[in-house]
C-alpha positions in Angstrom: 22.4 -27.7 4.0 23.0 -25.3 6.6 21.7 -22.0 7.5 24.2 -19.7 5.5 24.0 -22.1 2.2 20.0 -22.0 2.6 19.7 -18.1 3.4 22.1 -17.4 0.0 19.9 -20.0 -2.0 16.9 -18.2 -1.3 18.0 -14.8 -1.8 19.1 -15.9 -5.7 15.6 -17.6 -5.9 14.5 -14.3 -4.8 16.6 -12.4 -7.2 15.8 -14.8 -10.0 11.9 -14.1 -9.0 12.2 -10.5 -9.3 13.6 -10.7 -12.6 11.0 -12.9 -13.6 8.6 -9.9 -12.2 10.4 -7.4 -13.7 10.3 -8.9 -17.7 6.5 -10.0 -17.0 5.1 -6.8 -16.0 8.0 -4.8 -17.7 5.4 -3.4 -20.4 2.6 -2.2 -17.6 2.0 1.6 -17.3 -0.5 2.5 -15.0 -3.5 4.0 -17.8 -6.1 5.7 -15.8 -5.8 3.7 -12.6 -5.2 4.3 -9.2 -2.2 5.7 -8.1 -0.1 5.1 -4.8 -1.1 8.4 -3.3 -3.9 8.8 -4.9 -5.0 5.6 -3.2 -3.6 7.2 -0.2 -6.5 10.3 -0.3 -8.9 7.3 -1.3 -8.6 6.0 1.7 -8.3 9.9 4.0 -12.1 10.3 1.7 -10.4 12.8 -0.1 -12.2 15.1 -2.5 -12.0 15.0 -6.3 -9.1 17.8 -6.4 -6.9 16.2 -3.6 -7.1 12.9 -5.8 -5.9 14.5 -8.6 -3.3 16.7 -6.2 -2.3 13.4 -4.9 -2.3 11.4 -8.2 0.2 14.8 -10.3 2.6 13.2 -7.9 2.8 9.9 -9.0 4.7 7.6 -11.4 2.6 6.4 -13.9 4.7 5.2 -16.9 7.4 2.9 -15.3 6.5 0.5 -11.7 10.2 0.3 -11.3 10.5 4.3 -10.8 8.2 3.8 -7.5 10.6 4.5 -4.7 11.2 1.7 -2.4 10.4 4.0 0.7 6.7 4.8 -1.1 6.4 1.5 -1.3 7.6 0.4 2.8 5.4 3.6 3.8 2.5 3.2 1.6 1.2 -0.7 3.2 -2.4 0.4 3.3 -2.6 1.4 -0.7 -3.4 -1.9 -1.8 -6.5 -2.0 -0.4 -7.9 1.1 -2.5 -6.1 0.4 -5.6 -8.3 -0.5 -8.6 -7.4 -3.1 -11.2 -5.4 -1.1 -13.2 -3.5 0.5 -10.5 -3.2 -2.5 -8.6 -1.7 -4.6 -11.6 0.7 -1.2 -11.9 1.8 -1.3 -8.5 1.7 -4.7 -7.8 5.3 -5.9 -9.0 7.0 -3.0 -7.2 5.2 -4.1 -3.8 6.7 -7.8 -4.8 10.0 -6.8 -5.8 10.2 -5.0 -2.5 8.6 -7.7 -0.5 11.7 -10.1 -2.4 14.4 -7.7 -1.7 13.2 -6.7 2.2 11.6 -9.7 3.6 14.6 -10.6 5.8 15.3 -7.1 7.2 12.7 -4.9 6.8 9.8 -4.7 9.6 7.4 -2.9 6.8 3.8 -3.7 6.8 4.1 -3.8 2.8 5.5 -7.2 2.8 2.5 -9.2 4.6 0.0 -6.2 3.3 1.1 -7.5 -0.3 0.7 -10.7 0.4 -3.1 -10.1 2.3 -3.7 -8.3 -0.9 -3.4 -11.0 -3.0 -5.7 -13.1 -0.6 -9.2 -12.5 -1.8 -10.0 -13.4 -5.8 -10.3 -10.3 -7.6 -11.3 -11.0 -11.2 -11.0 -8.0 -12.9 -7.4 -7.7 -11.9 -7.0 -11.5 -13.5 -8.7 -10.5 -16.5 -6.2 -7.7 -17.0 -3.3 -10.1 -16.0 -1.2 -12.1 -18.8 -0.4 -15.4 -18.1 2.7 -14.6 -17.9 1.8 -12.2 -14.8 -0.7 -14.5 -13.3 2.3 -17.3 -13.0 5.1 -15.0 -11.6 2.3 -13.7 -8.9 2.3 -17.2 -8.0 5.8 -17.8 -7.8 5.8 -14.8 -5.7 3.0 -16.3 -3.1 4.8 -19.7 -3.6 8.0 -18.0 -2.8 6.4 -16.8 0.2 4.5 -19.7 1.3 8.0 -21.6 2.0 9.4 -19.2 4.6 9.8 -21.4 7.2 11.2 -18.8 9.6 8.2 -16.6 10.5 9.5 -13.6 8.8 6.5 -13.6 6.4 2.8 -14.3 6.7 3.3 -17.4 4.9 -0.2 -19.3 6.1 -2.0 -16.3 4.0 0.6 -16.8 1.0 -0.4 -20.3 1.0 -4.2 -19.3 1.2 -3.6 -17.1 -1.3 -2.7 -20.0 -3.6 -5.8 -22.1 -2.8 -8.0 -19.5 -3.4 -7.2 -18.4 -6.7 -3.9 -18.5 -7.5 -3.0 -22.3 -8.2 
């Protein structure tokens, strides 16, 4: 197989993926979780009225509404996003990761996959199994870049530490 033929089968693997992501998590609302710039203030030790500033400006309802230039600019989020809001945001930051990994120099894309890195078992316990198998496609998907455009030695740490 060369190049071109490899390049268009991974991006309709990709596509396939997100689609995958979109029916698994297609129900998830963000309840009273973090939200992206919410997290944002978390992380700037914001006070209790800048949270909620922050948070009025958020989507809550639908993870697909998240703008994909909130997502590229917001890399940092995922580190101060609690269960609930990282299970919210979590499928945009993948979907973006699957549609941008090949021309996009955002921090988001490695940041989601760093995220994913370290066991965190209140987010599986809120996870179907469902969501829990498509967050591994997602890190397996990742794990086979060959080219260096992804961190693809954390995606495949990822998967051994939590994610098989």
């Amino acid at each position: 197989m060369n190049a071109p033929d490899e390049a268009l089968n991974m991006g309709d693997k990709a596509q396939a993926l997100i689609e995958s992501i979109e029916r698994a998590f297609a129900d998830v609302t963000l309840e009273d979780g973090v939200s992206l710039r919410e997290a944002d203030v978390i992380d700037d030790y914001g006070t209790r009225e800048q949270r909620q500033a922050a948070r009025a400006q958020d989507e809550h309802r639908d993870w697909r509404n998240i703008p994909e230039a909130a997502i590229a600019r917001y890399y940092w989020c995922l580190s101060f996003f609690d269960a609930k809001g990282m299970r919210f945001h979590l499928p945009a930051y993948m979907c973006f990761a699957l549609r941008r990994y090949s021309d996009s120099a955002s921090a988001s894309i490695d940041s989601t996959i760093y995220a994913l890195g370290t066991r965190d078992d209140d987010l599986n316990r809120l996870l179907t199994t469902e969501q829990r198998s498509v967050v591994r496609q997602f890190l397996e998907f990742m794990a086979s870049d060959t080219d260096g455009r992804v961190d693809g030695v954390q995606a495949r740490h990822a998967l051994e530490n939590g994610w098989k």
